[in-house]
PQR file of N, CA, C, O and H, with PARSE charges and radii, in Angstrom:
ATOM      1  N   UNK A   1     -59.816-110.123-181.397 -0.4000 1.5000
ATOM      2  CA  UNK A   1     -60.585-110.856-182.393 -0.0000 2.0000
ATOM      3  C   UNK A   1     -60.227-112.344-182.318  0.5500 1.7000
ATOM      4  O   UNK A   1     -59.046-112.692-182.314 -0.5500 1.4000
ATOM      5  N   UNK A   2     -61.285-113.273-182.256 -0.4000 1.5000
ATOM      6  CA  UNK A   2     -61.404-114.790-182.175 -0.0000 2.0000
ATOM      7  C   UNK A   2     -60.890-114.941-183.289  0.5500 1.7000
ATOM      8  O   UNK A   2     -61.318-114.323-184.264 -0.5500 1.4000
ATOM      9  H   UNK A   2     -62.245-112.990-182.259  0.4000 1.0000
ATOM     10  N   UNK A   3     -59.299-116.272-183.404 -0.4000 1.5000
ATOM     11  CA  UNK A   3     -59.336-116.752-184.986 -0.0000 2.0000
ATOM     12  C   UNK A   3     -59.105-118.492-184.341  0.5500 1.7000
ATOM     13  O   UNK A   3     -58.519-119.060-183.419 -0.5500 1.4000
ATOM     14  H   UNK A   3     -58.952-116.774-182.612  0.4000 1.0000
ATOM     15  N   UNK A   4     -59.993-118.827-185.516 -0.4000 1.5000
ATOM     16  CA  UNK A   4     -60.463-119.993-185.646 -0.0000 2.0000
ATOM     17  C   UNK A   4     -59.534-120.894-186.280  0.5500 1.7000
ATOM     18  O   UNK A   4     -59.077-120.499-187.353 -0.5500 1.4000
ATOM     19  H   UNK A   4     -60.469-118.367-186.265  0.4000 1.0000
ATOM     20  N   UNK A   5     -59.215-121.836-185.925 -0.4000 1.5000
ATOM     21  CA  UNK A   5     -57.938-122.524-186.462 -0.0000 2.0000
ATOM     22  C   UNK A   5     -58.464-123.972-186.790  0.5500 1.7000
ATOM     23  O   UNK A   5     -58.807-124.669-185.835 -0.5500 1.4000
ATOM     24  H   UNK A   5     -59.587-122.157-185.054  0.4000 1.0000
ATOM     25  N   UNK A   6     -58.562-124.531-188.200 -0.4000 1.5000
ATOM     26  CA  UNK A   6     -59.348-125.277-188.894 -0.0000 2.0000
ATOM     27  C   UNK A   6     -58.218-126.323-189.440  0.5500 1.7000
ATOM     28  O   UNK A   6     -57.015-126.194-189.670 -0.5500 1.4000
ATOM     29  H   UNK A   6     -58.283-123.965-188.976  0.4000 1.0000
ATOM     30  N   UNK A   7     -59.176-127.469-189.550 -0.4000 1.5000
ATOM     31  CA  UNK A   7     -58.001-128.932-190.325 -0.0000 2.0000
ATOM     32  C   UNK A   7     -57.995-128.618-191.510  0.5500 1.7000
ATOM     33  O   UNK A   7     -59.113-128.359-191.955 -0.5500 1.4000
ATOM     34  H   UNK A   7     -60.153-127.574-189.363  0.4000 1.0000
ATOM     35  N   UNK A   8     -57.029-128.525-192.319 -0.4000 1.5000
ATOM     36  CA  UNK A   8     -56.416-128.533-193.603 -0.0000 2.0000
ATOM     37  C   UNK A   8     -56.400-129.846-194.434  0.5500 1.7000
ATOM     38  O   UNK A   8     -56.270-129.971-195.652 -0.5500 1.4000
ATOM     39  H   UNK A   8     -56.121-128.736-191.958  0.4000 1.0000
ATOM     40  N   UNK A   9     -56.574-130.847-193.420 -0.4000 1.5000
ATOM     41  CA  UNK A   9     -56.730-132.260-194.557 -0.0000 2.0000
ATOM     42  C   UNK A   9     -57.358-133.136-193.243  0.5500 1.7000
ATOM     43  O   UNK A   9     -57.244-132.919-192.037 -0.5500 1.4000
ATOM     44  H   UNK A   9     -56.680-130.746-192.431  0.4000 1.0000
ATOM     45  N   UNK A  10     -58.091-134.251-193.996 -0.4000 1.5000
ATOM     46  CA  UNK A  10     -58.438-135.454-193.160 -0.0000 2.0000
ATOM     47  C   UNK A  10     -57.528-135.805-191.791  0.5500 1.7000
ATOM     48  O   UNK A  10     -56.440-135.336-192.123 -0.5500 1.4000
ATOM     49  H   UNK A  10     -58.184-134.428-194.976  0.4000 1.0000
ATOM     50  N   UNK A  11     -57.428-136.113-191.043 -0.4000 1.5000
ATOM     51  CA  UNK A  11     -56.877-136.915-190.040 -0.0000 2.0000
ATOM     52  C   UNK A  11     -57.489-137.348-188.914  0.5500 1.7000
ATOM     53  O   UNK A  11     -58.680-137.153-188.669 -0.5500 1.4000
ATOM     54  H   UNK A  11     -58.312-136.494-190.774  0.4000 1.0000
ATOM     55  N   UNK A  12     -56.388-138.184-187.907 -0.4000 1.5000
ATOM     56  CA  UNK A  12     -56.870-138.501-186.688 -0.0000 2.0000
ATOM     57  C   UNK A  12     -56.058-137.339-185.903  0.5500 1.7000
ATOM     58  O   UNK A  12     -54.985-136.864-186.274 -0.5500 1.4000
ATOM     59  H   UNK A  12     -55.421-138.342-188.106  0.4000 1.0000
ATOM     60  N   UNK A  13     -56.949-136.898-184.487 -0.4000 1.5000
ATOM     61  CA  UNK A  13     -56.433-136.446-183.671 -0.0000 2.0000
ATOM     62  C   UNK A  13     -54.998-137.033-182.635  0.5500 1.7000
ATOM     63  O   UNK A  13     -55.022-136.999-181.405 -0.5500 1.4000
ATOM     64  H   UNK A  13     -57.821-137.285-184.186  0.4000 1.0000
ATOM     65  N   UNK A  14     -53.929-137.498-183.383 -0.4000 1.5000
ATOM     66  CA  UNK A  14     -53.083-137.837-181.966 -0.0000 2.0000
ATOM     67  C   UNK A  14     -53.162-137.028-180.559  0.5500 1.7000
ATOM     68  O   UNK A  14     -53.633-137.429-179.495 -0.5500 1.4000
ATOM     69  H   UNK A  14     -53.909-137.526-184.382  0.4000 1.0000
ATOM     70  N   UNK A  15     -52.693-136.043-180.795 -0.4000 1.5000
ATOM     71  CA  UNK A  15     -52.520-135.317-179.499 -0.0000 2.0000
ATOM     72  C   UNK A  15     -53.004-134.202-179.389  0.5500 1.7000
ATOM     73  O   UNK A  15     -53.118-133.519-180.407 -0.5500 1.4000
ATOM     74  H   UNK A  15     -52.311-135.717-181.660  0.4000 1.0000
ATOM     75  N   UNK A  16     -53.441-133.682-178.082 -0.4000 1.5000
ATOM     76  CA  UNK A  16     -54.403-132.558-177.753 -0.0000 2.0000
ATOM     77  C   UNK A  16     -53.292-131.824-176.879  0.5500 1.7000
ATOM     78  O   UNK A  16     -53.155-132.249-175.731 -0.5500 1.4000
ATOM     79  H   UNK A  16     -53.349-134.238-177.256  0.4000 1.0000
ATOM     80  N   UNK A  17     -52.594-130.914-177.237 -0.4000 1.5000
ATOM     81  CA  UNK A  17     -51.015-130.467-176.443 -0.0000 2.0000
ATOM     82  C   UNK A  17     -51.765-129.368-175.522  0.5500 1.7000
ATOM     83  O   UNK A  17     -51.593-129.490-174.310 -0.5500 1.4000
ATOM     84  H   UNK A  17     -52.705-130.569-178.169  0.4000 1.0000
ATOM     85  N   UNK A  18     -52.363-128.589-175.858 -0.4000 1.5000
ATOM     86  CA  UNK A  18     -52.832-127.384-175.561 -0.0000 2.0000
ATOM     87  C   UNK A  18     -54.560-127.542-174.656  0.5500 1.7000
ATOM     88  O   UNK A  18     -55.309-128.438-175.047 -0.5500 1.4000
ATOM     89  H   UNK A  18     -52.502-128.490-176.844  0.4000 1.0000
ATOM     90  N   UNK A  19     -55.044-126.566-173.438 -0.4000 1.5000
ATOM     91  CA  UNK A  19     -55.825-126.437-173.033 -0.0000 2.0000
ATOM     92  C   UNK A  19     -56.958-125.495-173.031  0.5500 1.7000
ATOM     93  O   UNK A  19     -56.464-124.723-172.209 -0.5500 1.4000
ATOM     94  H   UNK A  19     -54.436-125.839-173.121  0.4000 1.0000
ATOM     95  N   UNK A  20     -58.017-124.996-173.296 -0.4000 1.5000
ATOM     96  CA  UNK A  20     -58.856-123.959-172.555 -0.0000 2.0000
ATOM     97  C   UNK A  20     -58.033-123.478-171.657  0.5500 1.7000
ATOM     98  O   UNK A  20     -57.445-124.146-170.807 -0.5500 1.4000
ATOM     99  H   UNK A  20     -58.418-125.623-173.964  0.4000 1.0000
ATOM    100  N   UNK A  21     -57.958-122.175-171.835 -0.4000 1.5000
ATOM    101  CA  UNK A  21     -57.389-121.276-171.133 -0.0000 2.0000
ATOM    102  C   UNK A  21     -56.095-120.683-170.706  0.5500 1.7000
ATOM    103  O   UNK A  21     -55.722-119.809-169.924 -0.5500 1.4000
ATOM    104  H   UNK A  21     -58.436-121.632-172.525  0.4000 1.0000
ATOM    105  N   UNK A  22     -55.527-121.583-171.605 -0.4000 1.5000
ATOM    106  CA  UNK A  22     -53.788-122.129-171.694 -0.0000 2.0000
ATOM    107  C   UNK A  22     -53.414-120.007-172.544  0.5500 1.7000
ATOM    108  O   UNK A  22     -54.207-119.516-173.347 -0.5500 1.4000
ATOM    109  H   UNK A  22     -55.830-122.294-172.240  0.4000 1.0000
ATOM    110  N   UNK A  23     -52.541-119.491-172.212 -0.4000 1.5000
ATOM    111  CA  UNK A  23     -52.102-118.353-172.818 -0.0000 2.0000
ATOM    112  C   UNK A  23     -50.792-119.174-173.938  0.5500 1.7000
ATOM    113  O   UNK A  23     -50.042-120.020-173.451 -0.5500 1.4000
ATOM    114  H   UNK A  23     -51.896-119.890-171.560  0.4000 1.0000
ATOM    115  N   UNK A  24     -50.715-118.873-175.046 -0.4000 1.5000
ATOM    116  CA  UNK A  24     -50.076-119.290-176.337 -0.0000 2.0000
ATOM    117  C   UNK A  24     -49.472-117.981-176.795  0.5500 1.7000
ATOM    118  O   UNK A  24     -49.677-116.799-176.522 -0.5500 1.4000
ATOM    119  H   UNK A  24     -51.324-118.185-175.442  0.4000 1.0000
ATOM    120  N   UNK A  25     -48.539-118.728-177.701 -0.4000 1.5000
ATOM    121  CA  UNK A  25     -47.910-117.150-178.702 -0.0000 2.0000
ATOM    122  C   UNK A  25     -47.753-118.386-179.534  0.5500 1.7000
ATOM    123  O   UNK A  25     -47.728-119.602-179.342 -0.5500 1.4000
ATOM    124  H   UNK A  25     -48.373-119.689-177.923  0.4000 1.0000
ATOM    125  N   UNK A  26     -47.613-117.187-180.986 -0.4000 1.5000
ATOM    126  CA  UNK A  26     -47.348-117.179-182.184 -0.0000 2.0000
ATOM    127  C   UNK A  26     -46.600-117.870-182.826  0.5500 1.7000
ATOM    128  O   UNK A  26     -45.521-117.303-183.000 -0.5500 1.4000
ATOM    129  H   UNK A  26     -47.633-116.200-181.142  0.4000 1.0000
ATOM    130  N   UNK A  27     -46.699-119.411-183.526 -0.4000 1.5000
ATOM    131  CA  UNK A  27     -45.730-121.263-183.468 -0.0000 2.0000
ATOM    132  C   UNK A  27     -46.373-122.293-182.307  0.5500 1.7000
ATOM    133  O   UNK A  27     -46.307-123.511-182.474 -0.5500 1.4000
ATOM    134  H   UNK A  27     -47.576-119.872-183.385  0.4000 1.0000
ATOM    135  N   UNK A  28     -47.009-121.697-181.102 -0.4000 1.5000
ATOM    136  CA  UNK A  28     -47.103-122.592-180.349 -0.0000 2.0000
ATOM    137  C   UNK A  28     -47.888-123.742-180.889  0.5500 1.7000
ATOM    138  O   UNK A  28     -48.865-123.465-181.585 -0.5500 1.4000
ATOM    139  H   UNK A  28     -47.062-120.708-180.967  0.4000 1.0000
ATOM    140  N   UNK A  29     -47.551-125.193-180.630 -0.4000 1.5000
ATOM    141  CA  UNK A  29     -48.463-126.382-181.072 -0.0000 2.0000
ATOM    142  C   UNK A  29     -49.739-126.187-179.861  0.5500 1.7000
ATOM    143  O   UNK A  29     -49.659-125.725-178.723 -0.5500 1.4000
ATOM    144  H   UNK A  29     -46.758-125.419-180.065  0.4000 1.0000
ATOM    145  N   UNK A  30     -50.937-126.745-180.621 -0.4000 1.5000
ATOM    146  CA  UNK A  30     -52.149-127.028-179.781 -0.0000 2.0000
ATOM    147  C   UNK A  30     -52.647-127.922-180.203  0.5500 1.7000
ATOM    148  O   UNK A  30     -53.559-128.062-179.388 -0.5500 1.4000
ATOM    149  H   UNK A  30     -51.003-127.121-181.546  0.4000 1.0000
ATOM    150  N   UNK A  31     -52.772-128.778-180.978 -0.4000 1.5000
ATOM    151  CA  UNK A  31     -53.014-130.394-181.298 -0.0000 2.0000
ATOM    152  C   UNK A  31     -51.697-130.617-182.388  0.5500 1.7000
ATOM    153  O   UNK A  31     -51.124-129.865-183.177 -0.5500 1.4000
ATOM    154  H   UNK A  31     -52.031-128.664-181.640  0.4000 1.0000
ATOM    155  N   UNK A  32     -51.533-132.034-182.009 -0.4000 1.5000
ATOM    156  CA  UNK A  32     -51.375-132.741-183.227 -0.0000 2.0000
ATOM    157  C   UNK A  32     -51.621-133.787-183.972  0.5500 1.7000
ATOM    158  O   UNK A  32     -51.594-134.917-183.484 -0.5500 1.4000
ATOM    159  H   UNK A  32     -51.998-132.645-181.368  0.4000 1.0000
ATOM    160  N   UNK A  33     -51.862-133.591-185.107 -0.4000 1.5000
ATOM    161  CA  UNK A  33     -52.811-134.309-185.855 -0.0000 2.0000
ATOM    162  C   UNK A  33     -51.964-135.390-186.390  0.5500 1.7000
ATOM    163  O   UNK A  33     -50.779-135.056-186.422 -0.5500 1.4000
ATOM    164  H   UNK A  33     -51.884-132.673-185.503  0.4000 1.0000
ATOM    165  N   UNK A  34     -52.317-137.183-187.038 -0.4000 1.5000
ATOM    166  CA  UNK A  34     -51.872-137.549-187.545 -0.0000 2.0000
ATOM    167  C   UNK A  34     -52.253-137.997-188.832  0.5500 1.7000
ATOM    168  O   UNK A  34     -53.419-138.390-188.800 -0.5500 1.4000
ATOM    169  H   UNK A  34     -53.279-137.455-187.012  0.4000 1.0000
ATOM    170  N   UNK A  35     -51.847-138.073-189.712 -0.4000 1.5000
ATOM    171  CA  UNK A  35     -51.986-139.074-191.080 -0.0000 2.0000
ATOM    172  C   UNK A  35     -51.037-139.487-192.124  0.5500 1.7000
ATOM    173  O   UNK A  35     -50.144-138.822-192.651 -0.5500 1.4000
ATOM    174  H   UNK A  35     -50.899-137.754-189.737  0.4000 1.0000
ATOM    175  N   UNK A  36     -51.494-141.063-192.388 -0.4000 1.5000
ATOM    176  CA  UNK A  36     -50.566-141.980-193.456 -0.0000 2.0000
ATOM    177  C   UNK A  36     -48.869-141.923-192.265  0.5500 1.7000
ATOM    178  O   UNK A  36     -47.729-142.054-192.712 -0.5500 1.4000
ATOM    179  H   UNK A  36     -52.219-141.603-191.960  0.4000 1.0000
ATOM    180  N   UNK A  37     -49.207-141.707-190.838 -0.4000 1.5000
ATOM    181  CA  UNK A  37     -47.979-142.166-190.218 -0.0000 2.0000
ATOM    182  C   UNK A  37     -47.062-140.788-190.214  0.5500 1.7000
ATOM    183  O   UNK A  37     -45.973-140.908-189.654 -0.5500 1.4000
ATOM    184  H   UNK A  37     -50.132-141.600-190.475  0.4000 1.0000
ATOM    185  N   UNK A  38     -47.304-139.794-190.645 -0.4000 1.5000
ATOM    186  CA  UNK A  38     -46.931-138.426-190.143 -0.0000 2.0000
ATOM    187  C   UNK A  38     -47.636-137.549-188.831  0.5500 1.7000
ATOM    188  O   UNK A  38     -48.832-137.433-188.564 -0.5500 1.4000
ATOM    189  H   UNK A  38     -48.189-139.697-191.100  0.4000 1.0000
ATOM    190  N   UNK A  39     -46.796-137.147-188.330 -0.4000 1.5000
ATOM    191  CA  UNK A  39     -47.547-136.162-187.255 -0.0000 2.0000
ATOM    192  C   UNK A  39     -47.161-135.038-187.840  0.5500 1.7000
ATOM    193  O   UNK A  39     -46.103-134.804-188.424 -0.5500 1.4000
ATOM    194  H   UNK A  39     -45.824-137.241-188.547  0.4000 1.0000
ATOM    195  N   UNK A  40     -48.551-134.005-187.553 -0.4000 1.5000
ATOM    196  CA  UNK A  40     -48.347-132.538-188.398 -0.0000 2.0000
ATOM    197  C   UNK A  40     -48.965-131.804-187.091  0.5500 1.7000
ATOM    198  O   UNK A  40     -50.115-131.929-186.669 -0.5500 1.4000
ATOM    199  H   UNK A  40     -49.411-134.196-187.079  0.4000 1.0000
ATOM    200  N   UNK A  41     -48.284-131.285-186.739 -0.4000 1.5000
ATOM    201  CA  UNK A  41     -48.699-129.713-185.715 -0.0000 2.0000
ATOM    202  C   UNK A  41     -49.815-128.776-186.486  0.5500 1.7000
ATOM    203  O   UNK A  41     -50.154-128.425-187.617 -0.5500 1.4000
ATOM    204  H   UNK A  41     -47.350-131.183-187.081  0.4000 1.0000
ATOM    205  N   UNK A  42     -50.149-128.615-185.108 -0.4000 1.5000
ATOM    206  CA  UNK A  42     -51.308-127.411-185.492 -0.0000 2.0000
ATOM    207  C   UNK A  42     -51.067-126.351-184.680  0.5500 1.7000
ATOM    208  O   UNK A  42     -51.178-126.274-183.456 -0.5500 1.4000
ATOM    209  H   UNK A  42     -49.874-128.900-184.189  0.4000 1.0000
ATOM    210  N   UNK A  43     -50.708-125.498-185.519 -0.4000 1.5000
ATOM    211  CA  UNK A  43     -50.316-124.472-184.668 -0.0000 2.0000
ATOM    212  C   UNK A  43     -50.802-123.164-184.499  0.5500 1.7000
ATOM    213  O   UNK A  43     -51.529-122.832-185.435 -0.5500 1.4000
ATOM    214  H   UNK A  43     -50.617-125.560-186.513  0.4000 1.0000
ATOM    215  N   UNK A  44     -50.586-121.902-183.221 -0.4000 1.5000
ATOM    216  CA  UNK A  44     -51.831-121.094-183.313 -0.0000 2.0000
ATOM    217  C   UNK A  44     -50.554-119.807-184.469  0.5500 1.7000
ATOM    218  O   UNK A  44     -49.387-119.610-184.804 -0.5500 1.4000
ATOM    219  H   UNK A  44     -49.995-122.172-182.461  0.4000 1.0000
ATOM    220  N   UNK A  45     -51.936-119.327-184.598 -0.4000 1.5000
ATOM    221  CA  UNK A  45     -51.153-118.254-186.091 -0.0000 2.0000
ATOM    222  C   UNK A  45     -51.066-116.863-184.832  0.5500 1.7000
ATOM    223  O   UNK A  45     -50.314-115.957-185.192 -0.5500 1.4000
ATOM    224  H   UNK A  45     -52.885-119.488-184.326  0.4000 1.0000
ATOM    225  N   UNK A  46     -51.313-116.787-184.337 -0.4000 1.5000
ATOM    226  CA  UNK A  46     -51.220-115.617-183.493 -0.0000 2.0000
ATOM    227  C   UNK A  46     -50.968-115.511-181.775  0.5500 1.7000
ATOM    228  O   UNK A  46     -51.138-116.652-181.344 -0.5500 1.4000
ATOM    229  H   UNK A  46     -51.924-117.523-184.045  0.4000 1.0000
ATOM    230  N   UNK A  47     -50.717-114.815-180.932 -0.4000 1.5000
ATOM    231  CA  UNK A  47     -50.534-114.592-179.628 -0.0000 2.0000
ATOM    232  C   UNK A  47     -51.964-114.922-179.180  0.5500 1.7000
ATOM    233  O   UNK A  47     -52.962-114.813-179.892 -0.5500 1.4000
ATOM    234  H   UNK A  47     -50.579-113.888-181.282  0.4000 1.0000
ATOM    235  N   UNK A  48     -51.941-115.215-178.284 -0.4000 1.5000
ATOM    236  CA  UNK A  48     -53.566-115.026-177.439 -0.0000 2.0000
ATOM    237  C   UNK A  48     -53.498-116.252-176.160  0.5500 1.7000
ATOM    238  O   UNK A  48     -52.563-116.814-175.589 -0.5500 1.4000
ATOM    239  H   UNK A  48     -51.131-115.304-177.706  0.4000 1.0000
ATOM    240  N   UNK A  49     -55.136-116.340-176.042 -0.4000 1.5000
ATOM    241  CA  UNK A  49     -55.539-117.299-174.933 -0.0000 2.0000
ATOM    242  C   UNK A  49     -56.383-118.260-175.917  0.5500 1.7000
ATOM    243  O   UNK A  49     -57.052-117.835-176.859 -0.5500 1.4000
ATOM    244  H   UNK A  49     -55.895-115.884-176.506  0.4000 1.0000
ATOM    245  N   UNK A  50     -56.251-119.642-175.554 -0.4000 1.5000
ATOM    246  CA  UNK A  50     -57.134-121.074-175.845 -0.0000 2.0000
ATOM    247  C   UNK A  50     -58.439-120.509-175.453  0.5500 1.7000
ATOM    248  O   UNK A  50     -58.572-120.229-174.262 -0.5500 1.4000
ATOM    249  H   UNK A  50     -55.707-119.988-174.790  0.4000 1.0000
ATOM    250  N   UNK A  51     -59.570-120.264-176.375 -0.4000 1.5000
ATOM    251  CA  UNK A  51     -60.956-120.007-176.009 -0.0000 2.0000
ATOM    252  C   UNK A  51     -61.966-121.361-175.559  0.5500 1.7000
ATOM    253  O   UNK A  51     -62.949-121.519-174.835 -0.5500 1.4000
ATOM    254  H   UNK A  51     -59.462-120.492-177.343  0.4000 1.0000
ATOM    255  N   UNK A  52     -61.142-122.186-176.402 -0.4000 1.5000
ATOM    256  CA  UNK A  52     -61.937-123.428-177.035 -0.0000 2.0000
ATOM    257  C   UNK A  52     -60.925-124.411-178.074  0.5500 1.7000
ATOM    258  O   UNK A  52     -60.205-124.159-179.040 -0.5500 1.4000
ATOM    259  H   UNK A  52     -60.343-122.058-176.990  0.4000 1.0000
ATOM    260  N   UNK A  53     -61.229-125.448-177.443 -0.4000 1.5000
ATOM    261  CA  UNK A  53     -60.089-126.775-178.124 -0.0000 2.0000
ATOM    262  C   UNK A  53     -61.550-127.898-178.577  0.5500 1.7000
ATOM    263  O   UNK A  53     -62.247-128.485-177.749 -0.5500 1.4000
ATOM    264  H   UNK A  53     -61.814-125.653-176.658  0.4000 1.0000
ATOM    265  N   UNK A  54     -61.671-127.941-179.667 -0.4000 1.5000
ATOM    266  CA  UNK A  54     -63.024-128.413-180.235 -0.0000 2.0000
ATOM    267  C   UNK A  54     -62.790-129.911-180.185  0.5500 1.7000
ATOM    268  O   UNK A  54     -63.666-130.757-180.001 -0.5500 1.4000
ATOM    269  H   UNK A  54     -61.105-127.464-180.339  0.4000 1.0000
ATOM    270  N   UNK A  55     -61.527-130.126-180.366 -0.4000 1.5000
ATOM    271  CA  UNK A  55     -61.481-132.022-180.564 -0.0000 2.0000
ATOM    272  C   UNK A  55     -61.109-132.846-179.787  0.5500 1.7000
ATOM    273  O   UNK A  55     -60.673-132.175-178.852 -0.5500 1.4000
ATOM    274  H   UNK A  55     -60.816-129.439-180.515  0.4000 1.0000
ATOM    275  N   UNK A  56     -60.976-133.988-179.521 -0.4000 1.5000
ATOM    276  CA  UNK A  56     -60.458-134.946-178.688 -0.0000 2.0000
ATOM    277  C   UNK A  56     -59.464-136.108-179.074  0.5500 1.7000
ATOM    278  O   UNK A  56     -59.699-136.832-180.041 -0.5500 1.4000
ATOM    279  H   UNK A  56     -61.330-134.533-180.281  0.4000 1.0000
ATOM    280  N   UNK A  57     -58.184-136.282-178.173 -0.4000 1.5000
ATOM    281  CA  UNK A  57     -57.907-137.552-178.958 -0.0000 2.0000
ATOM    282  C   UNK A  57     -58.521-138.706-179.566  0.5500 1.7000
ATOM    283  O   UNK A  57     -59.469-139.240-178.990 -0.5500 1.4000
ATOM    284  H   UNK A  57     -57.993-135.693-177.387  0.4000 1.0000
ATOM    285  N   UNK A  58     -58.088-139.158-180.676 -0.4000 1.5000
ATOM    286  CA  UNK A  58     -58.663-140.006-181.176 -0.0000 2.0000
ATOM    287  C   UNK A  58     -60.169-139.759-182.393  0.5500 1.7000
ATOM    288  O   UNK A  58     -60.724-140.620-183.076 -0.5500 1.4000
ATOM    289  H   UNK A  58     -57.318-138.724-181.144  0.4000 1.0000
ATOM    290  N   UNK A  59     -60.473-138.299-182.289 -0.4000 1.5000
ATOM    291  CA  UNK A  59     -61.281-137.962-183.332 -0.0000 2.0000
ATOM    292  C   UNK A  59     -60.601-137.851-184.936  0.5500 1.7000
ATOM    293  O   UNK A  59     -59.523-137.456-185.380 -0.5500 1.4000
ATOM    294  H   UNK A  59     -60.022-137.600-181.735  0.4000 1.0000
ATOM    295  N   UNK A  60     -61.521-138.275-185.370 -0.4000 1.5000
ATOM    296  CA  UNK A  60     -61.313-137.775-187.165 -0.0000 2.0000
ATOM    297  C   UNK A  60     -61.356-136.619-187.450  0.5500 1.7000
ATOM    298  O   UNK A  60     -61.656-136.256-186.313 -0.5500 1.4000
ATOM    299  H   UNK A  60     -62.396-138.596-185.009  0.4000 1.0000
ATOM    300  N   UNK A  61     -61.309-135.592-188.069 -0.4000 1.5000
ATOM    301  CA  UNK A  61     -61.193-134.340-188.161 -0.0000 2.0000
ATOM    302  C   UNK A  61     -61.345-134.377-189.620  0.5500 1.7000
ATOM    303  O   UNK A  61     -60.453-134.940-190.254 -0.5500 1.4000
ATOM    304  H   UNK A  61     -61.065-135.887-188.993  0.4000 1.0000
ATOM    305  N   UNK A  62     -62.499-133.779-190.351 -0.4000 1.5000
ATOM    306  CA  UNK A  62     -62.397-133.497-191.672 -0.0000 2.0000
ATOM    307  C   UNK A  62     -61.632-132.551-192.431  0.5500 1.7000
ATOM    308  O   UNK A  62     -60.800-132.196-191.596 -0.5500 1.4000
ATOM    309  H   UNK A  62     -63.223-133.322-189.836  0.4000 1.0000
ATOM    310  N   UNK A  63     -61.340-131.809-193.664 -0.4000 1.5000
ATOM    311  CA  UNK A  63     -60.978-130.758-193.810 -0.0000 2.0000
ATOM    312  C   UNK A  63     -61.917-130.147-193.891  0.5500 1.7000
ATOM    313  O   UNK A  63     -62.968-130.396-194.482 -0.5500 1.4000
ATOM    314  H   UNK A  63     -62.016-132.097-194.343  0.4000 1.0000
ATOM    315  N   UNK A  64     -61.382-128.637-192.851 -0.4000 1.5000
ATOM    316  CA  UNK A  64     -62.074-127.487-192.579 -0.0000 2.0000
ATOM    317  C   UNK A  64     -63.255-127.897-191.205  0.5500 1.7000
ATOM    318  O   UNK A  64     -64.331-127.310-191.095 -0.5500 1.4000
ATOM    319  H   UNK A  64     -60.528-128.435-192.372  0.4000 1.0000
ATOM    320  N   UNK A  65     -62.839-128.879-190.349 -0.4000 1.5000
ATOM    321  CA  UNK A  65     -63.340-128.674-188.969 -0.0000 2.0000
ATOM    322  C   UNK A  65     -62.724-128.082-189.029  0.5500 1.7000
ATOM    323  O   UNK A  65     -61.808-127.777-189.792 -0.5500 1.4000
ATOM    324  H   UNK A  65     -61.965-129.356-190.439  0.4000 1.0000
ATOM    325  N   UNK A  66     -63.638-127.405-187.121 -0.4000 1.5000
ATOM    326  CA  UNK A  66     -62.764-126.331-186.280 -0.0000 2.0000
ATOM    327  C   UNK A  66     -61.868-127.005-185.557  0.5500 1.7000
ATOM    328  O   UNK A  66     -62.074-128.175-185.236 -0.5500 1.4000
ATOM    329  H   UNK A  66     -64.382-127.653-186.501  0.4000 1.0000
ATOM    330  N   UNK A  67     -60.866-126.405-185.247 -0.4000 1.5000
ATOM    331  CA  UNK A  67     -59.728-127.532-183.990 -0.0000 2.0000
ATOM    332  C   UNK A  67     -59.771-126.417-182.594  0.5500 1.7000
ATOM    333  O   UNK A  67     -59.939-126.763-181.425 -0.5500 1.4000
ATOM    334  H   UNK A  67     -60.699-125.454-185.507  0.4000 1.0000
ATOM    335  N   UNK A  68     -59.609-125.282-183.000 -0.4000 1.5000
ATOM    336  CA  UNK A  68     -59.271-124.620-181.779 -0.0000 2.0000
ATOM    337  C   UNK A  68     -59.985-123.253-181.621  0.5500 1.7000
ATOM    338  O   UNK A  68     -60.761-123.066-182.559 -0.5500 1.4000
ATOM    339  H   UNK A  68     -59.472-125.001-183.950  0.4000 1.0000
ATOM    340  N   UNK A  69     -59.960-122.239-180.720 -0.4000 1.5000
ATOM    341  CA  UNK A  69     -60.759-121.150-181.079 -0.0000 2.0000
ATOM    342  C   UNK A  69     -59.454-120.389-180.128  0.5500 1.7000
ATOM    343  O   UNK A  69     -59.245-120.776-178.978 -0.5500 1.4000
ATOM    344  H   UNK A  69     -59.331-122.391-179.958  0.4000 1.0000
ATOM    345  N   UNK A  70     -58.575-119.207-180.801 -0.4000 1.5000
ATOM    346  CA  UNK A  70     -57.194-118.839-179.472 -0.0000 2.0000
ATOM    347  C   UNK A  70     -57.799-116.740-179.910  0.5500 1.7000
ATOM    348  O   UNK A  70     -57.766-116.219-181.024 -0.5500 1.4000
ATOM    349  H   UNK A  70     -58.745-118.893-181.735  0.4000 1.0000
ATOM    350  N   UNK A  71     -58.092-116.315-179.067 -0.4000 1.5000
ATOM    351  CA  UNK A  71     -58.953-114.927-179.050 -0.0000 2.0000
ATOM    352  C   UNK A  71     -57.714-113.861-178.009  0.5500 1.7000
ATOM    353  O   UNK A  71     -57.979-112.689-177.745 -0.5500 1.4000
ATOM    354  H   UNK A  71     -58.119-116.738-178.162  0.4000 1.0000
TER
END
């Protein structure tokens, strides 16, 4: 089952750590996001494979975009 891993608050995209197709487990970072001068990890909630990495450095990210898709 696809889980969808969504922004929790406004930010900019700093870093895009993670790839399409990249195999992940459960803590791994796959972006990190910044705001007000914090970097906050995004991390996948489960084991799997990167389906889909929706953002790019340097994007805004609202709360509740998609960031990642890990299936």
């Amino acid at each position: 089952m696809a889980e969808e891993i969504r922004a929790e608050m406004v930010a900019n995209v700093w870093k895009v750590v993670a790839s399409t197709g990249d195999d992940v487990a459960e803590g791994d970072t796959l972006v990190i996001l910044e705001s007000m001068k914090m970097e906050i990890p995004v991390i996948a909630e489960s084991d799997g494979t990167v389906q889909q990495i929706a953002v790019n450095e340097g994007d805004v990210v609202q709360e509740g975009d998609l960031i990642a898709v890990v299936a």
